[in-house]
Structures are given as structure tokens and as C-alpha cells.
C-alpha positions as a printed Julia matrix, in Angstrom:
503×3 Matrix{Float64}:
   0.0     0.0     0.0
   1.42    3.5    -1.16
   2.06    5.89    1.73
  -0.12    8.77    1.87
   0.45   12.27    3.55
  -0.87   13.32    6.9
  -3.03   15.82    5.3
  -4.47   12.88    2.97
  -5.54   10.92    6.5
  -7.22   13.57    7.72
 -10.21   13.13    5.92
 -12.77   13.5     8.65
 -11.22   16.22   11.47
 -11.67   13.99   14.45
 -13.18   15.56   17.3
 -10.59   16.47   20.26
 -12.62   13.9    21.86
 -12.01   10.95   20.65
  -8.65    9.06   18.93
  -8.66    5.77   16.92
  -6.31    4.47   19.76
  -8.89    5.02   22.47
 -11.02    1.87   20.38
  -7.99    0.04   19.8
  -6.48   -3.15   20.68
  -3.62   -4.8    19.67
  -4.72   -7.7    17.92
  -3.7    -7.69   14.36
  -5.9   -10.37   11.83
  -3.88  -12.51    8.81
  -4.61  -11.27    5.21
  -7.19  -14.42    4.61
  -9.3   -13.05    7.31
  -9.79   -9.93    5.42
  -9.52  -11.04    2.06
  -6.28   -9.49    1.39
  -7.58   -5.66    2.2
  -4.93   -3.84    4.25
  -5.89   -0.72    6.49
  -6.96    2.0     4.34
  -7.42    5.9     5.48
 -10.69    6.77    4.9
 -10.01    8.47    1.49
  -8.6     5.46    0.55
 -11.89    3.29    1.38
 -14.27    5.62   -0.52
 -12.09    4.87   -3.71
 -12.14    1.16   -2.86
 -15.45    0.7    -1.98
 -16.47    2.63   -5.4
 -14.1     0.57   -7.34
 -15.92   -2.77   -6.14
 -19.21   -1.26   -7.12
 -18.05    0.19  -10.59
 -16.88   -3.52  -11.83
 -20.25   -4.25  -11.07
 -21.31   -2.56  -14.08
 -20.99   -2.08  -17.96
 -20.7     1.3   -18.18
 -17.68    2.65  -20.05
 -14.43    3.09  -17.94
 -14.46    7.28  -18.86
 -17.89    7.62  -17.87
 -17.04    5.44  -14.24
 -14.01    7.91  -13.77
 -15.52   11.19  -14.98
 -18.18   10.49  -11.97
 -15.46    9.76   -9.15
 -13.52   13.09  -10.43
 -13.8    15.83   -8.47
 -15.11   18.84  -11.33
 -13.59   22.12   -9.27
 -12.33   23.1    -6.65
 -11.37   27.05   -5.53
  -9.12   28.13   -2.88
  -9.35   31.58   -1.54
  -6.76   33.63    0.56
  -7.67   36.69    2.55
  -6.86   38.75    4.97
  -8.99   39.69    8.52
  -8.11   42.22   10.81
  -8.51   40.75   13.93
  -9.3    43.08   17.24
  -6.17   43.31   18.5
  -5.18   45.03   15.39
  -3.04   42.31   14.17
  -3.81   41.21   10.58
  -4.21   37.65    9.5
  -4.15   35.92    6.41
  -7.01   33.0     6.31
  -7.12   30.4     3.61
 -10.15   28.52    2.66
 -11.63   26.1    -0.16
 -14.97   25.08   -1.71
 -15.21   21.56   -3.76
 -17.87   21.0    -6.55
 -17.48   16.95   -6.94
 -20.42   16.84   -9.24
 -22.9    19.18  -11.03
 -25.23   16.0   -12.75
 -27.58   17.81  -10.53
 -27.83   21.5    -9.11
 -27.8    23.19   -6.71
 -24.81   21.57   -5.35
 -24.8    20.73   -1.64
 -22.1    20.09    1.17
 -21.38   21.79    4.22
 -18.84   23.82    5.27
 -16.12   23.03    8.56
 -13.66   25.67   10.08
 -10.3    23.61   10.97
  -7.08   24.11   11.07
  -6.83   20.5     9.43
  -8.44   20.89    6.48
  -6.92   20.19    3.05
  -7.92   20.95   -0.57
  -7.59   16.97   -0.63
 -10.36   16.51    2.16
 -12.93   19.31    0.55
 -12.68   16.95   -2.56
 -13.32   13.79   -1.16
 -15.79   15.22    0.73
 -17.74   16.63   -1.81
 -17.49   12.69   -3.56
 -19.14   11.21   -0.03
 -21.47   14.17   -0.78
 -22.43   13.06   -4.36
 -23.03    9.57   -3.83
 -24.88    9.8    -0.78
 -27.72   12.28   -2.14
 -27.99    9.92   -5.0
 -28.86    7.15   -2.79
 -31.17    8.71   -0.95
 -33.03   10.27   -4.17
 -31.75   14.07   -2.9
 -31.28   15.97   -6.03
 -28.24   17.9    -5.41
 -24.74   17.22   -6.7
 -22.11   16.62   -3.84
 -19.94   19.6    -2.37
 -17.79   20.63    0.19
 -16.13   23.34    2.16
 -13.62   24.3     4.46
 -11.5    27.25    5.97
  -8.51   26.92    7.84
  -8.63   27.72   11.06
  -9.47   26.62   14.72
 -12.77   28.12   15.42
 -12.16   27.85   18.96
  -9.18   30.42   18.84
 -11.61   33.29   17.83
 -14.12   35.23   18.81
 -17.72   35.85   17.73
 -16.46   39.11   16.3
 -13.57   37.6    14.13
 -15.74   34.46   13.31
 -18.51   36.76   11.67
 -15.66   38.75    9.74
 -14.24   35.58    8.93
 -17.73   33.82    7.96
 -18.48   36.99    5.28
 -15.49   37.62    3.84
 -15.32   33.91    2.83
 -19.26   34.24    1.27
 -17.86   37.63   -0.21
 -15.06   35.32   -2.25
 -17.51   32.7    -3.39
 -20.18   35.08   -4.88
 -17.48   36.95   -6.88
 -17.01   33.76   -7.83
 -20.84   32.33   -8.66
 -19.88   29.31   -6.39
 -22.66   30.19   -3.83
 -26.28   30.39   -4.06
 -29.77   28.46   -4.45
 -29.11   27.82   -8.1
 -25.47   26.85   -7.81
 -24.14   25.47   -4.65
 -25.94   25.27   -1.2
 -23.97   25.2     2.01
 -24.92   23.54    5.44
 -22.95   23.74    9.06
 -20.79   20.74    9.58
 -17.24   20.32   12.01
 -16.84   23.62   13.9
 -19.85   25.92   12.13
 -23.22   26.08   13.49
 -26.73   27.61   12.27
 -25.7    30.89   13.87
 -22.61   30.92   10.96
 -25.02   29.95    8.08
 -27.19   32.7     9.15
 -24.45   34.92    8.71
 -23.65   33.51    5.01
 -26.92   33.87    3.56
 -27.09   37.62    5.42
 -23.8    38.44    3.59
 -25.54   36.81    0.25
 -28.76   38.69    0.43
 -26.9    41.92    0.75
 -24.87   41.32   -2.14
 -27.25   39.66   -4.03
 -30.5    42.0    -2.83
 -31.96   41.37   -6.7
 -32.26   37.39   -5.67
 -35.78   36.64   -4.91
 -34.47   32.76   -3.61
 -32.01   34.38   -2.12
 -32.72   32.84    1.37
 -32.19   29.54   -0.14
 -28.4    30.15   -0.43
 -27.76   28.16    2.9
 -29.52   25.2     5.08
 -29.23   24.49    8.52
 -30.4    27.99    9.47
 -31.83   29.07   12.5
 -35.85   28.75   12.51
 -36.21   32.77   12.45
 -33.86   33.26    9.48
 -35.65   30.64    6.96
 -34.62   27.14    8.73
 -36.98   24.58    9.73
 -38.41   22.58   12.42
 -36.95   18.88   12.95
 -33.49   19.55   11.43
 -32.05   19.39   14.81
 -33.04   15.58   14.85
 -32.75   14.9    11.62
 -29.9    12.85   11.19
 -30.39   10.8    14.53
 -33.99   10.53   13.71
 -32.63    9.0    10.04
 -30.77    6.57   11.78
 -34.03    5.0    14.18
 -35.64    5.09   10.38
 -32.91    3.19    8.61
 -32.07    1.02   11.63
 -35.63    0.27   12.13
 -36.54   -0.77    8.11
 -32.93   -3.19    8.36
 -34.91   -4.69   11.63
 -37.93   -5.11    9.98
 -36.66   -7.52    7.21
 -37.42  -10.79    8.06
 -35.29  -12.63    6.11
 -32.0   -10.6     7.06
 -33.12  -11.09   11.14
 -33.58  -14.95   10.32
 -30.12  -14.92    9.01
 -28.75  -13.24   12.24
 -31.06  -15.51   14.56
 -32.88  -12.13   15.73
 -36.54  -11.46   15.93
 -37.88   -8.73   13.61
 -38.06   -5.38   14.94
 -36.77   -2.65   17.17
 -38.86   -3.41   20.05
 -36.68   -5.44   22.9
 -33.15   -4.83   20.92
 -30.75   -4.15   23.06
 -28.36   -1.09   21.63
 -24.44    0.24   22.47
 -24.06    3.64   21.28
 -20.39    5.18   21.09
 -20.55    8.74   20.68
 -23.25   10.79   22.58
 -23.32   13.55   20.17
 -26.1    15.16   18.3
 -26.34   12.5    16.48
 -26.12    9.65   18.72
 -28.3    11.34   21.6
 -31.38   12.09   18.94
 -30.81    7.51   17.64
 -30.41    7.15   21.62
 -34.26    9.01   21.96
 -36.25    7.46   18.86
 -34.82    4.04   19.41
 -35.49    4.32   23.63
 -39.06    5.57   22.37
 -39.78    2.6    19.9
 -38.7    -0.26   22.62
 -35.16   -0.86   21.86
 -32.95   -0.77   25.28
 -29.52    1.44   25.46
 -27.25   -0.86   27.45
 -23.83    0.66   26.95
 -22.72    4.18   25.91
 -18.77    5.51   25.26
 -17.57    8.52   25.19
 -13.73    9.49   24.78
 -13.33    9.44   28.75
 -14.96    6.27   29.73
 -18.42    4.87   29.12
 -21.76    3.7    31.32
 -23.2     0.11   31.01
 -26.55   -0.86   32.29
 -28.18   -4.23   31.34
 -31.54   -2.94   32.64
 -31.66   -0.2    30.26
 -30.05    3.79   30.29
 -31.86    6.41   30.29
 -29.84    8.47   27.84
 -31.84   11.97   28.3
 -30.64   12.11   31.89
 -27.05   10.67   30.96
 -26.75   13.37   28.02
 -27.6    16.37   31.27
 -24.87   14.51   33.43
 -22.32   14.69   30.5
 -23.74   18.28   29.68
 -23.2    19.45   33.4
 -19.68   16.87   34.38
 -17.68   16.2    30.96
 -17.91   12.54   32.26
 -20.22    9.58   32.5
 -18.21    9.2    36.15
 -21.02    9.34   39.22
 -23.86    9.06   36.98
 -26.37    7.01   39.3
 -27.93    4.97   36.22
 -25.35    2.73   35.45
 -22.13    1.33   35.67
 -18.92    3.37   34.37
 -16.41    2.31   32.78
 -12.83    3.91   31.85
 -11.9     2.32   28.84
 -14.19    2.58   26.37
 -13.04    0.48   23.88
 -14.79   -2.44   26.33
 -17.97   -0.55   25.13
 -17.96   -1.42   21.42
 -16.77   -5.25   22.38
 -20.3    -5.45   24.68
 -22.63   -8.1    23.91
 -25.5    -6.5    22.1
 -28.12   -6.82   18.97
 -27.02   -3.25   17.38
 -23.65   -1.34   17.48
 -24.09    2.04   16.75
 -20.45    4.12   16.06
 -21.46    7.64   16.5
 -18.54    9.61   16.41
 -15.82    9.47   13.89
 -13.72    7.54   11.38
 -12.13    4.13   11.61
 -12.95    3.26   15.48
 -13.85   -0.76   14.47
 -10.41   -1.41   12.52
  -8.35   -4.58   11.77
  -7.09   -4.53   15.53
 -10.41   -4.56   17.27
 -12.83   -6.18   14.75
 -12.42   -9.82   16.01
 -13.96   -8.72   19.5
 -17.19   -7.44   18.09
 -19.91   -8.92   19.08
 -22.99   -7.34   17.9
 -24.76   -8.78   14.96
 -25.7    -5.27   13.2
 -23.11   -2.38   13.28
 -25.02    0.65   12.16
 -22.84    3.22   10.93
 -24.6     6.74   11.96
 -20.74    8.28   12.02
 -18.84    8.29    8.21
 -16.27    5.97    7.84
 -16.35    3.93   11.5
 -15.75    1.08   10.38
 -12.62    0.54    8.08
 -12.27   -1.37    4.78
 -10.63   -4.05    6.2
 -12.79   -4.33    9.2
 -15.55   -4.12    6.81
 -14.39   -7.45    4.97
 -14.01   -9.37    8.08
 -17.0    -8.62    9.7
 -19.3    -8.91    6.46
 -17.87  -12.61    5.84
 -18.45  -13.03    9.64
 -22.13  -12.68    8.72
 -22.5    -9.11   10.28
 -24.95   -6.77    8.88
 -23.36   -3.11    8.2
 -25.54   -0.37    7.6
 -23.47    1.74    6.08
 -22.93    5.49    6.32
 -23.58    6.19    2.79
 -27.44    5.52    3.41
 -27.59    5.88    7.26
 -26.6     9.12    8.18
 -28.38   10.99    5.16
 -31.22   12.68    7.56
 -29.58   15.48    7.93
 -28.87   16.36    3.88
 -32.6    14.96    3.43
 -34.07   17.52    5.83
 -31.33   20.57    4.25
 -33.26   19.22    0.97
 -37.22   20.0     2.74
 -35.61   23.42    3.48
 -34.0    24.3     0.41
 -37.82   24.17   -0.76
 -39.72   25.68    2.09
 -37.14   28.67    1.24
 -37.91   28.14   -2.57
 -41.55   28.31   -1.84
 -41.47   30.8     0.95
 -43.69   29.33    3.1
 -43.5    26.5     6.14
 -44.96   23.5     5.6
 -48.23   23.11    6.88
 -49.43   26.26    6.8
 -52.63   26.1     4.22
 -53.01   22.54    5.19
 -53.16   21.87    8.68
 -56.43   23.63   10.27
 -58.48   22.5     7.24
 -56.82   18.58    7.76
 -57.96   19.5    11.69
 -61.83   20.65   10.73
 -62.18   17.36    8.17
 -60.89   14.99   10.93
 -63.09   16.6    13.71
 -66.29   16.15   10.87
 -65.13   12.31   10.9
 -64.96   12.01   15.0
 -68.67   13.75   14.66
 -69.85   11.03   12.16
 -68.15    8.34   14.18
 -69.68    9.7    17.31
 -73.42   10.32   15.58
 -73.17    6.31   14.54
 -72.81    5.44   18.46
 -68.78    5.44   18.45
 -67.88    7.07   21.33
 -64.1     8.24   21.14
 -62.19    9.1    24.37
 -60.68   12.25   24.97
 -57.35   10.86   23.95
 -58.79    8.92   21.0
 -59.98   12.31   19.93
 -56.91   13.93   20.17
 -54.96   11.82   18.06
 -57.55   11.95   15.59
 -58.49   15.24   14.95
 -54.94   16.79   14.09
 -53.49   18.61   11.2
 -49.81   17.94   10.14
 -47.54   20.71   11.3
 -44.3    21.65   10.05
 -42.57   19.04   11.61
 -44.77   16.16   11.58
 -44.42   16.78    7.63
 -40.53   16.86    7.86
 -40.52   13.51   10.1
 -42.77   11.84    7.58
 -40.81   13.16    4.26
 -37.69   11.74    5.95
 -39.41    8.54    6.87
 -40.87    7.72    3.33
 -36.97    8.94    1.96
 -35.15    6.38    4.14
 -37.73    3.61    3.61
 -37.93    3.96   -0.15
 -33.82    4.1    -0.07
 -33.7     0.99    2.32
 -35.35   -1.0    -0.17
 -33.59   -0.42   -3.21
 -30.45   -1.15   -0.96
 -31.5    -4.26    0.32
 -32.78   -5.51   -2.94
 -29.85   -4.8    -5.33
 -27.69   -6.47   -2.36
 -29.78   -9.68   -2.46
 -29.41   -9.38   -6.28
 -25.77   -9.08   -6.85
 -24.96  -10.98   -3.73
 -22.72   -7.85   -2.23
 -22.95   -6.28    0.63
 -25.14   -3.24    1.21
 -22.01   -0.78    1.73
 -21.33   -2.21   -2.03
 -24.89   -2.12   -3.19
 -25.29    2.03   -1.93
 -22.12    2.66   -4.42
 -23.84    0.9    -6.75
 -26.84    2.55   -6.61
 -25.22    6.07   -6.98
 -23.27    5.03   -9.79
 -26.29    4.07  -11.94
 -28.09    7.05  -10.62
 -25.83    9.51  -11.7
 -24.75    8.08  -15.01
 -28.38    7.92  -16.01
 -28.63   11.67  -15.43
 -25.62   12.39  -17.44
 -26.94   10.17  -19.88
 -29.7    12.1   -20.47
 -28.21   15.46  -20.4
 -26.18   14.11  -23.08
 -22.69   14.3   -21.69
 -22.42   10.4   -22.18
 -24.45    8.38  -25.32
């Protein structure tokens, strides 16, 4: 295997949290075990992974490689004055992997580790994952260099608009072109500041609020996209559950309802999959962090551990279950689902043989690693990979990129007239001598809201993608990581069939 930079490896910043080494142990497998696949970074795996499904076609080699090419990328350099007076000169990129569809759509991190090489392998995980999930955006990706932790609000702002400033004189931002979200070290405060920035530029835009996603509610966000991705994960977890013939396989029953889950990573993400799967019946019984973790057979309640972690830094003294200081023992538990939450490459060639979980659901990108991958799959593990299950969050960017397009929430001319017709049905029911109860009543008569609509567009999105994953798996007898490539590829070539670029 060639060597690759440092800057190459990095391409997920890890959080200071957490290290590979933390899940580590020092077993190391033979090359039979994992089919002769050697540690990859996770650049590395993308390209391999892609590979496998591409040979799974007919398509014409230029046409495979012209989709796995990254199309632009731009680097910017400016300066900021900062408040002590000093000036500072800030670089910063933005990666277009693929324009088969537009806008394109990626978010954008402030690190001091990122690298033009990261942007553009972002913006391919980008691509590929809103093809599988039927989101009609190409794939993007952004990044400026610097440790947003070093600066103040007043620096980050100057920072956040001078960057938007470079990308509209370049026509690289905007609801037609390229459509940012927050991701490592930006929030919705930052993407409120980026479409501010746009709007005054670009005050002739009507759409011009659609320039961003992931905005605050009061600047032209919308409700659920807090959960989104978590909540995408209980949907994609729970249709894998549900198939009877893949459960059979792993001796399970069907179902979310009894499983018992270890979550690593107690995150946005993982918190929000803690709270739908808790809600649904499925039992947390182990959670990790990067400073130890908390196991409890009997079931954690993960709301109260989140306010213990919010208020301590630590899962130490909380009353609910037992801690644990190394928590790589968390990811080796005995459980039905393993969820990786956190970051790249944490189930790896030297912990993989002490997994124990039938299902690994990857709600993280890139946790488990191609070799890993290999192993467990001829194990008879089911993966869930990332490429599907952590897609909530660009599905829910995609609901407001059209509320902004439209201009108006979701809901709004809908709900008190779906309210008055369900009432007129609880009136017939009632006049026919079926007497509802108060909280039969309730239930009934209710119109959709703006994020009752969002949960349910999410739901039908990760059900319809489920399917197509599982059957093109059962049909070329790969795995589903395999089959989600797979999908994308014929996806995207079929809309650059028919714009003509390829006969």
C-alpha cells in the first residue's frame, strides 16, 4: 500500500474527543481473514469501496471515472483584521465533486486541518450519498482553515463573510449553484451569517434565502433539522430490523422493540438515535464517550445521561449505570445493534475480532474501516453503512431548500383544514354510536404541522432508499455498503446520460 500524507488521513477532522487508539487493541488479523484488504485511510476506502461497485457494471471506464472526479475546486486567501489590530491571512476552499444535478450541496467546517484533498473527497461522499437517498443535489464541500475555537464571535462573523464575499465573486454560492450547510466547527448561527452576507450582495435574488440550510428557525430554517440525522438513523435502523429474512439470518426477531443497543458517541447524532430508538422499545445498554463509558443491562436512560455529561464532561457518578474507563470495552459489549457515533475508523483490523454485535449501524462516516468491513461482512454481520444511514440530515437541508424556494413553512394552508375534516369524521363516528375518548380524539383530529411533515418526508426517503439497498444487495450478492455505491453510480450516469454528456 502506497504511503499517503498526513493531510491525505485527515479526511474526517476527528473531534478532540475521541482518537482511533482510544477503540484500539492490539490484535492484528492474517490477510485471509480480510480477504487481502490492508488498512486504508478513509479516502482510501471511498475509492475502494467505489471501485468494487463500478466492476459491477458495464458502463464505459471514462464515464465510471468522470463520476469519481472531483469537477472544481477554488481556494481563496484573505486577509482579517482581527481586534487586536493584528492582521491575518485566512485560507479557505470550496469543492464541486459533481454538477449532474444542481444546486450543489455540502457543508462547510472551520479547521485548522483541512486540506484541498479533504474538501474533494468530501464533496465525492457528498455526491453519492444524495444519490442514494433520491436528494437531487450534486455533492460539495467546504472548508476554511482555522481553529474556530481560537476566535471570537467578532472575528468568526468577519471571517464567515469575507469567505461568502469570495464565493459570490465567484458564482460558487447560491440556491441555483451550490448550497452550504454547518458541519465540524460551524453552526446555524454561521449559516445565518452567510446567507445575510448573500442577500446583501445579491438583494436582486428573490431565492435568495435559499443560499444556505441548517439555518436558524427565524432566518428561513426549519423545524426537525435538529433531529434529523439521529432521527434518520431510528428510520434506517428500524426498516434493516424489519426484514425478516436478514433477522432470520442473524437468529434475531424482527423489529426494534426489545433490541438491546451500544451507542459510542453521545453527540447530536447519537443522543437524537439514543431518543427514537429508547421511544420505539429498543434498550440502550452501553454508551462511550472518549473518557470512559456507562453500562446498564436494565436499560439507560440516555436523556438524563446526556444532562450529566452536559453538566460533568464525564459519565463518572452518573447514578444509572455502571462506568467504565476504557471505552473500547464498550464497542466489544454483547449487544443486537452497534451504533459508532462519532468518527472515522474506530472498528479497525485490531479490534474487529472482539465485536460482538450482529448489526453495526454506521450513523458516524467511515467507522468502520475497509478491512474491518471485509471481516465482519464474511463473519455474517450486517453493516448499515454510512452512505445511506446518516443521510437525515442532507434529506431535511433538501425539505428546506424548498420551504425557502416556496417561501412558506410547511403546513401552513393545510393543517387547520386537515384539523376541521378529521373533527367532521370524529362527529360522524360519534353520531353512529362510536364514542371516542378524549385521547382517541386527540390523536384523531390533528393537522400535520411543520414538523410532523418533515418527520414523515424523511421517513418515506429512508424507507424507499432501504429498499432499493436491500434488494440490489440480495441481487448481486454484495454487501449493502457495495450495493449504496452501486446505486449512486447508476443514478448519476443515467442523469448524465440524459443530459447528453455520455451516449
Amino acid at each position: 500500500m502506497k504511503t499517503v500524507s498526513y493531510a491525505r488521513q485527515l479526511l474526517f477532522p476527528r473531534p478532540l474527543h475521541f482518537s482511533r487508539r482510544t477503540f484500539a487493541s492490539t490484535t492484528q488479523p492474517s490477510k485471509e481473514e480480510t480477504n487481502g484488504v490492508e488498512e486504508m485511510t478513509f479516502l482510501q476506502s471511498v475509492s475502494y469501496f467505489y471501485d468494487r461497485a463500478a466492476q459491477l457494471t458495464d458502463f464505459p471506464k471514462e464515464m465510471l471515472h468522470y463520476i469519481k472526479t472531483c469537477k472544481s475546486v477554488i481556494q481563496v486567501n484573505f486577509p482579517i483584521e482581527k481586534r487586536d489590530g493584528t492582521v491575518e491571512m485566512i485560507r479557505a476552499y470550496r469543492a464541486h465533486h459533481s454538477e449532474h444535478r444542481l444546486p450543489t450541496k455540502g457543508g462547510i467546517r472551520f479547521a485548522d486541518n483541512v486540506t484541498e484533498d479533504e474538501v474533494k473527497a468530501l464533496s465525492a461522499l457528498m455526491t453519492f450519498k444524495c444519490a442514494v437517498v433520491d436528494v437531487p443535489f450534486g455533492g460539495a464541500k467546504g472548508g476554511v482553515v482555522i481553529d474556530s475555537k481560537k476566535y471570537g464571535n467578532y472575528e468568526l462573523e468577519k471571517i464567515t463573510r469575507r469567505y461568502t464575499a469570495e464565493l459570490i465573486k465567484r458564482n460558487a454560492i447560491g440556491p441555483a449553484t451550490d448550497v452550504p450547510a454547518p458541519d465540524y466547527g460551524t453552526n446555524a448561527k454561521i449559516m445565518a451569517w452567510i446567507k445575510d452576507t448573500y442577500m446583501a450582495l445579491r438583494p436582486s435574488d428573490i431565492d435568495g434565502v435559499g443560499c444556505t440550510t441548517g439555518k436558524p428557525v427565524q432566518q428561513g430554517g426549519i423545524r426537525g433539522r435538529e433531529s434529523a440525522t439521529g432521527l434518520g438513523v431510528y428510520f434506517g435502523i428500524r426498516e434493516f430490523a424489519s426484514n425478516s429474512a436478514l433477522m432470520n439470518q442473524l437468529e434475531l426477531k424482527p423489529g426494534v422493540e426489545g433490541k438491546r443497543v451500544v451507542v459510542q458517541g453521545l453527540g447530536n447524532v447519537g443522543y437524537w438515535a439514543c431518543h427514537f430508538l429508547r421511544k420505539y422499545g429498543a434498550k440502550i445498554v452501553g454508551v462511550a464517550e472518549y473518557n470512559g463509558g456507562i453500562v446498564n443491562e436494565e436499560g439507560i436512560n440516555t436523556e438524563d445521561l446526556k444532562k450529566h455529561l452536559s453538566k460533568h464532561d464525564t459519565f463518572k457518578g452518573f447514578s444509572g449505570g455502571r462506568f467504565i474507563a476504557n471505552p473500547a470495552e464498550i464497542l466489544e459489549l454483547d449487544c443486537d445493534i452497534l451504533i459508532p457515533a462519532a468518527l472515522e475508523g474506530v472498528i479497525n483490523q485490531s479490534n474487529m475480532k472482539a465485536i460482538k454485535a450482529p448489526i453495526i449501524a454506521e450513523a458516524a462516516n467511515g467507522p468502520v474501516t475497509a478491512g474491518a468491513d471485509e471481516y465482519l461482512s464474511n463473519k455474517g454481520h450486517l453493516i448499515i453503512p454510512d452512505l445511506f444511514l446518516n443521510a437525515g440530515g442532507v434529506t431535511v437541508s433538501y425539505f428546506e431548500w424548498i420551504k425557502n424556494l416556496a417561501k412558506m413553512r410547511f403546513g401552513r394552508m393545510t393543517r387547520r383544514f386537515e384539523e376541521s375534516s378529521m373533527r367532521t369524521v370524529s362527529d360522524v363516528l360519534e353520531r353512529h354510536g362510536i364514542v371516542l375518548t378524549d385521547a382517541e380524539k386527540k390523536l384523531l383530529v390533528v393537522g400535520a404541522d411543520e414538523e410532523l411533515l418533515v418527520q414523515s418526508g424523511l421517513e418515506d426517503t429512508m424507507v424507499v432508499a432501504a429498499q432499493e439497498l436491500v434488494n440490489i444487495a440480495k441481487e448481486k450478492n454484495v454487501t449493502h455498503r457495495v450495493a449504496a455505491y452501486f446505486d449512486a453510480i447508476h443514478k448519476i450516469t443515467g442523469d448524465y446520460k440524459h443530459a447528453g454528456i455520455f451516449p
